[in-house]
N, C-alpha and C positions, 0 to 999 in steps of 0.2 A: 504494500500500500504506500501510495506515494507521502511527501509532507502535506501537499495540498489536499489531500483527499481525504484526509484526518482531519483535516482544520475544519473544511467543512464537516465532515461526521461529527465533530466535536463539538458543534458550535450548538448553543443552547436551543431548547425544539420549542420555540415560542410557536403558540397559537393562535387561530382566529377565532372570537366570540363575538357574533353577530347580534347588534344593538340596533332599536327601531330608531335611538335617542340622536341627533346628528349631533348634537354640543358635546356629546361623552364621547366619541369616536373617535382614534386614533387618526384610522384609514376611510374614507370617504368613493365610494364610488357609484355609479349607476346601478339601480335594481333591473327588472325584467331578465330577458334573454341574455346571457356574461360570453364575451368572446375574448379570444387567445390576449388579447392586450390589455385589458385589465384583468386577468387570472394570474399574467405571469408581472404586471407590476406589482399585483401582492404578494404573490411570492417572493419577489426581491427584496420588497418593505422588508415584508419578516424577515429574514435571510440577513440585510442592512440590518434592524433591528438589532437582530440578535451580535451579531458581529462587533458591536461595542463591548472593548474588557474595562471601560475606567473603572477606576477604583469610587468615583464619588458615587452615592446611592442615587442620584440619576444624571440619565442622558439625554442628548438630544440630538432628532434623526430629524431633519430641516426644521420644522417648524413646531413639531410637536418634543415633548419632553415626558419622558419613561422613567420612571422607576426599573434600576437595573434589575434587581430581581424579578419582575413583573413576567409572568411568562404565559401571556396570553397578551393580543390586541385587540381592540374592539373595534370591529367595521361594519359602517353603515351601509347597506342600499338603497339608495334613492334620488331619485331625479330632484328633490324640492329640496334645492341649497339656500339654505335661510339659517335667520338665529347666527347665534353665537359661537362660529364656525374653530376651531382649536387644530383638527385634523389636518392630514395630506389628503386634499380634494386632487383627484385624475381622472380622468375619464370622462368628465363631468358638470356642468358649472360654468363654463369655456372658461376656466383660468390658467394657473402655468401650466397644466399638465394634462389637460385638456385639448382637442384638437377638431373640434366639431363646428369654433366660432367662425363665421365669413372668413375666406382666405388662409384657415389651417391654423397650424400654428408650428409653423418652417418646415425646413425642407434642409437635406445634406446635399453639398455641394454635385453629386452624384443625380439628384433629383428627385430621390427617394424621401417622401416624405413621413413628421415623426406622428406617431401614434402616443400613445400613455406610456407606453412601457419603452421606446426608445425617448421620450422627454427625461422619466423619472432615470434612467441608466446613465441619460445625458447629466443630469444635474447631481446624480449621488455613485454614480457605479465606480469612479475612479478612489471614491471615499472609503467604499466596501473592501475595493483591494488592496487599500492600504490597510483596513483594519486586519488582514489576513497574513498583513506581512508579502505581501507576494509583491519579486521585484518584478522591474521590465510593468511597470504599470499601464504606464502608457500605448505602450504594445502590445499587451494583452486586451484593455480597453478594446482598442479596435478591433483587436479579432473578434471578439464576443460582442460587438457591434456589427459587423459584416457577419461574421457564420449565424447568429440568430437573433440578433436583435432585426436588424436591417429586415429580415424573413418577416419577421412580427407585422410589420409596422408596414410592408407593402403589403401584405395582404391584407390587412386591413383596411389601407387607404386604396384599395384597388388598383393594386401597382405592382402584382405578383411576376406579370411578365416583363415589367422594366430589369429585373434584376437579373435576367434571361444576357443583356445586355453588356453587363460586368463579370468580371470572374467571381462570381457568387457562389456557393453552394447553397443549392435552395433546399430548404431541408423537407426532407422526406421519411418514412414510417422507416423503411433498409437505412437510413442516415442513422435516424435515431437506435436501430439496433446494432449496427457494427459501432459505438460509443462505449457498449459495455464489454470490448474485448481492450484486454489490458495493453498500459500505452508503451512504447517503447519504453523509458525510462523508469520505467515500473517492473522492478524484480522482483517483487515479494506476494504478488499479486496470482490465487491459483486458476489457472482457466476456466476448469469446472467450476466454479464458485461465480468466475464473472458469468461462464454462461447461465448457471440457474440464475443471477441476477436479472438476467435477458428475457430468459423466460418467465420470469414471472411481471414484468414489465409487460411483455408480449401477451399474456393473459389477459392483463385488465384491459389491453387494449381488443384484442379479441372478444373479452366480452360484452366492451361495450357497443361494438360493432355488430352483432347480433342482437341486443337489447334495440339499438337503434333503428335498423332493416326490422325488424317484426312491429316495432310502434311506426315505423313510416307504410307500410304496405297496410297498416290500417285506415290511413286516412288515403288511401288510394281512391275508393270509391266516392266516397263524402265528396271529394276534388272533383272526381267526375261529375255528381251529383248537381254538386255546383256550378259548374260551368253549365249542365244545362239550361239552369234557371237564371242562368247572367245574362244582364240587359243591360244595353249603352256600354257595350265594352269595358263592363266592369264587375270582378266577379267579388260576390261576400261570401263570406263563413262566418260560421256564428261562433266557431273561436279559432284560436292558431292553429296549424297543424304544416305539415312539411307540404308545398304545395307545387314549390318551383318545377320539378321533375314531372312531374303527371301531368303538369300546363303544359311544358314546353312541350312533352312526347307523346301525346294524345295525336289520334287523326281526326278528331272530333275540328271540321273547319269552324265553329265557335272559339275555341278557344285561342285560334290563329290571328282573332281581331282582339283579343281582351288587351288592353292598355293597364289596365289599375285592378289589385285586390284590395278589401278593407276585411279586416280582422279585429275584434276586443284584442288590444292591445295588454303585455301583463304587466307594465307600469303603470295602467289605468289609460281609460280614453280607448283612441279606437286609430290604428296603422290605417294607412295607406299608401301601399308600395305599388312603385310602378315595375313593367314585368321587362325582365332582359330579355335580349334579341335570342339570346339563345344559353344552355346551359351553363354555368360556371363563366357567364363572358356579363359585365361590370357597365357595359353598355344597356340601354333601356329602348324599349318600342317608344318612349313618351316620357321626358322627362319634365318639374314642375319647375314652374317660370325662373329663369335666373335672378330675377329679380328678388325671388323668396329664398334665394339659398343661404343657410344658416342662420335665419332670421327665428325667435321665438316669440310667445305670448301677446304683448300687444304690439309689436313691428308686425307682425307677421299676419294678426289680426285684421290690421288697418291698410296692409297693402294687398291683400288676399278677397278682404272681404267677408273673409268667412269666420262667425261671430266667438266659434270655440278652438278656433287654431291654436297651436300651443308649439308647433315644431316643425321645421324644416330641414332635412337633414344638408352640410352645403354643400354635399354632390348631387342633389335635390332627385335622388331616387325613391324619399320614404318622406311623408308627412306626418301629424299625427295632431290628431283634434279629438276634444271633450263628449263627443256625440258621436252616433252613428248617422244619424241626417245628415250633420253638414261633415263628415268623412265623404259622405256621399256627394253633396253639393262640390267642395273641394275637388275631387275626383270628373265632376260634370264640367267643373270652370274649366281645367286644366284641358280636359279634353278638348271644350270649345261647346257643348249642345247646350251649355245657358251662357248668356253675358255675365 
């Protein structure tokens, strides 16, 4: 086993306890649906967290201050950033670590734009490894910015195949399992051990790959379902469910003019995504007015028209309002069948 790979094993196994409360909150992010970049900025939080040895009974990880013994964090989910804020808000908010306000919020010289989790590695990752002792900081930094951060942060911002572009490794499931065979300078490390470590990594992922295909091929029909009852190129469900696939690969020629789905939203209110030209492609049949992208609550309101608006995403693929009426209205303007 290497030095490094103790440092981390060794490092204190703080955890996350989930608070409704946002003033008690360490960690602050979005509720509803969680993808790859704020999963993995909290993981680094705690990880940074824990990685402080001072000796004074507490610390401090950017803005917030820890009691070192402390070995849990408390993270909020929720869109409603109010009150008496103390936490690391990401993902969220449009503040430093946020990336959702009009215009982003940067881009590396490369043109790979940052997500939550390439912001927060920007502003604390060089801090982490000096808590670890590890020299060549700077160097390392980057690598772990290019082999996964970078990965993070374009798929995110739908930018997966710019990275096609650079000598990137884009990482993938084989990426991720040739990682647990021991490194070069690792002598003490026994095969068999790394590969049971592989496979039982390889499991959870296995199973959740199968959990996922039998709750997606249920909402198979419902999809179909619904598209036959879709009017004005625009289809509802009465809640979430995986839709993209059965839209896009249906020969059902209705489903070939749908522009817009609305759905019960699970941060409250009610989506309305427009639909891509085709599978896995970041492109849309119909996207909503540039003029509304990344606008919220009463901007978005009062240039929209529409009286419960509440969100614009600003690659303006996804809306999201307080009703299902005017999800709908929203969804008719954009199209064009009402002024």
């Amino acid at each position: 086993m290497t030095e490094i790979e103790q440092k981390l094993i060794d490092l204190p196994k703080k955890k996350i306890v989930i608070t409704e409360n946002v003033e008690e909150a360490d960690l602050i992010t979005h509720n509803g649906t969680f993808h790859s970049d704020e999963v993995f900025s909290t993981v680094f939080l705690l990880k940074l967290a824990s990685s402080y040895s001072l000796e004074e009974p507490l610390i401090q990880v950017g803005d917030i201050v820890l009691e070192k013994s402390k070995q849990y964090l408390k993270l909020c989910r929720t869109s409603n950033i109010s009150g008496d804020i103390k936490g690391i808000v990401y993902d969220v908010g449009h503040g430093k670590f946020d990336h959702h306000q009009p215009g982003g919020n940067g881009e590396r010289e490369n043109g790979i734009k940052y997500s939550s989790f390439g912001l927060v590695w920007k502003q604390f990752g060089k801090q982490f490894l000096k808590n670890l002792n590890i020299e060549n900081i700077d160097d390392i930094w980057k690598m772990i910015d290019n082999k996964l951060v970078q990965n993070i942060d374009a798929v995110d911002n739908g930018q997966l195949a710019k990275l096609s572009q650079f000598d990137f490794d884009i990482i993938t499931l084989p990426n991720l399992i040739t990682m647990y065979n021991s490194n070069w300078d690792d002598e003490t490390s026994n095969q068999d051990e790394c590969f049971i470590k592989a496979v039982e990594f390889a499991s959870t992922i296995f199973d959740r790959f199968i959990i996922s295909a039998v709750s997606k091929i249920k909402a198979k029909s419902k999809v179909l379902e619904a598209i036959e009852r879709s009017e004005n190129q625009i289809l509802i469900l009465d809640r979430f469910m995986p839709w993209k696939e059965f839209l896009l690969e249906t020969d059902n020629d209705k489903a070939k003019n749908i522009l817009f789905v609305i759905f019960p939203s699970n941060r409250g209110g009610y989506d309305i995504y427009s639909v891509p030209k085709e599978l896995g492609s970041f492109e849309s049949r119909k996207l909503f007015p540039e003029s509304w992208a990344g606008l919220t609550n009463e901007e978005l309101q009062k240039i929209s028209g529409i009286e419960t608006a509440t969100f614009c995403h600003t690659n303006r693929f996804i809306c999201v309002t307080k009703t299902k009426e005017d999800a709908i209205r929203l969804a008719e303007k954009t199209i064009g069948d009402r002024p």
